[in-house]
N, C-alpha and C positions, 0 to 999 in steps of 0.2 A: 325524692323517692322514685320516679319515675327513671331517671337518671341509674342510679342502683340497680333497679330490673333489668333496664335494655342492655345493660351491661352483662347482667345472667345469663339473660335469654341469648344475648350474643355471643356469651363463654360459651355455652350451652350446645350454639350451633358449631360455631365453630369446632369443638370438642366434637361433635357427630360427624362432621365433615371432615373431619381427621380420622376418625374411624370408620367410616366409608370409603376412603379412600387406600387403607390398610386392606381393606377384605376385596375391595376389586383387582380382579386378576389382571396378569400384564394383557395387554392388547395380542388377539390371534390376531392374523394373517387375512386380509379382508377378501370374502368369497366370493368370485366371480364366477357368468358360468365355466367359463375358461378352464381355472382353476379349480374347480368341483369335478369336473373331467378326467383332469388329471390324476387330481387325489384318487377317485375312483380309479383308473388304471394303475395307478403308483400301487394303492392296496390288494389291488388285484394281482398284478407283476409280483409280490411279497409274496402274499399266499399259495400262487400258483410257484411257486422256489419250494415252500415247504411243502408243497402236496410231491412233487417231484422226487423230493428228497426221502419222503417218507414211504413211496413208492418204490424206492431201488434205482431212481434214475440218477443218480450221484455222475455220470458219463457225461451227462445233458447240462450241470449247472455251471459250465462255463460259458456257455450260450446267454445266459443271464448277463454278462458282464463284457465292460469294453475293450478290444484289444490289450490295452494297456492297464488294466485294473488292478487294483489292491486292495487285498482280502487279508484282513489281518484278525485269525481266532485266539483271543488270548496271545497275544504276542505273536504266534507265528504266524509267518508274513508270506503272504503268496502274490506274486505280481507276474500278470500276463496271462491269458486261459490255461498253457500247457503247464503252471506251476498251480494252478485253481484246480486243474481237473487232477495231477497228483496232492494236494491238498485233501480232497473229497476222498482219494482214492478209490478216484475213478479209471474203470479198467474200457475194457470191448465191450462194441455195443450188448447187453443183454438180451435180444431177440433170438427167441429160439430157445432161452431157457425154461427150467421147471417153474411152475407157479412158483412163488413165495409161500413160505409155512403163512397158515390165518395167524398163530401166535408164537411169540408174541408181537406186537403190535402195537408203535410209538407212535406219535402224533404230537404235532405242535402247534402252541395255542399263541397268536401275535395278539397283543391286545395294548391299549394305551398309545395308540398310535398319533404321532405328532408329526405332520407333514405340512411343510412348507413347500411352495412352488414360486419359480423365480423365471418364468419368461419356457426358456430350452434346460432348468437347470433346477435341481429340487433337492430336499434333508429331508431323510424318513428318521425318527424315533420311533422305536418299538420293545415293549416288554415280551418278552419270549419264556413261555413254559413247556416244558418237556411233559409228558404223561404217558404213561406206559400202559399198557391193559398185556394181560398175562391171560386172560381167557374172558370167555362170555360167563364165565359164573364170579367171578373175581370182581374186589373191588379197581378201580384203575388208582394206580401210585404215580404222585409227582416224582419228576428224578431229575432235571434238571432247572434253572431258570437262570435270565441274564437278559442283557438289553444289546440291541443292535444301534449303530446310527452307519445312518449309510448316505451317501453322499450318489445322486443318478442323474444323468445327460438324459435328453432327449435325442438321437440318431434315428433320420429317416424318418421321426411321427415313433420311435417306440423306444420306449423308458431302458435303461442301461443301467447297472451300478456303474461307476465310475471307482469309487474307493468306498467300502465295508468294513466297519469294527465292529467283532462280536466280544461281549464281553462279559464272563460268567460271572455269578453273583455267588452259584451254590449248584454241587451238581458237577463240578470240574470232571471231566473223561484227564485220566492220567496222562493221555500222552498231553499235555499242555500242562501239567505240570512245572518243568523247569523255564516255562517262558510267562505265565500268569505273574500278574501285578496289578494291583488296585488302581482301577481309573474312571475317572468321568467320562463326559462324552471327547472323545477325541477329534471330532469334527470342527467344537470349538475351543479346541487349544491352538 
């Protein structure tokens, strides 16, 4: 009889320990403060791209990225600043211009962010949402989303993309159109 139970009780465990094992998530990336540093500037460097951008500095966002860089939105492929900065199309400096109309007025939300750090070398994942506001009486409308993985050096002590895939989910701008195709992260292909 006893023989019988321990045998239960040891399906039993075993059985739980196979299903604990099922619901624990793969192992992150172990934080040091090193790397909490980093992450912190990695998400900062991210953010401050879309404040930029959302700003009218599209001229500026090749400074983000390292001589040699590849930006690749939906298939089209930009490698080097002066193919980044016609990517963005980006023109002359805008100082001296009219303000910007208040509306409308886009904004993007980086969220779900998965950052790895590897010494001088790092992997950002990020979900990206588009949101629109059309006025202060309005509600604000989603209009695009997708995910970024970007691939950044550390040069000099300050974060770089190195190579950039943006990749839409919904919300496609036409001109990307005839180069979109469904993909995963391309970082680890």
């Amino acid at each position: 009889m006893k023989t019988a139970q321990s045998v239960r009780i040891l399906s039993r465990l075993a059985l739980l320990a196979g299903l604990t094992a099922i619901a624990v998530p793969a192992a992150a990336q172990q934080v040091t403060a090193e790397t909490l540093l980093d992450r912190i500037q990695i998400e900062d460097f991210l953010t401050r791209y879309y404040y930029d951008l959302a700003n009218g500095q599209a001229h500026e966002l090749s400074d983000y990225f390292t001589e040699d860089a590849l930006l690749d939105v939906d298939g089209t492929v930009a490698v080097g600043h002066a193919e980044i900065d016609a990517l963005y199309g980006a023109g002359p400096s805008r100082d001296g211009e009219s303000e910007r109309p208040a509306y409308p007025r886009g904004h993007m939300l980086l969220t779900n962010p998965v950052i790895e750090v590897h010494g001088d070398t790092a992997e950002a994942h990020v979900i990206w949402t588009g949101v629109m506001n059309d006025g202060v009486g309005e509600a604000p409308r989603l209009y695009e989303q997708g995910r970024e993985d970007t691939e950044l050096v550390k040069q000099d002590g300050k974060w770089l993309i190195a190579r950039r895939y943006i990749s839409s989910d919904s919300g496609l701008p036409d001109r990307f159109d005839e180069t979109w195709e469904p993909r995963g992260n391309p970082l680890a292909e």
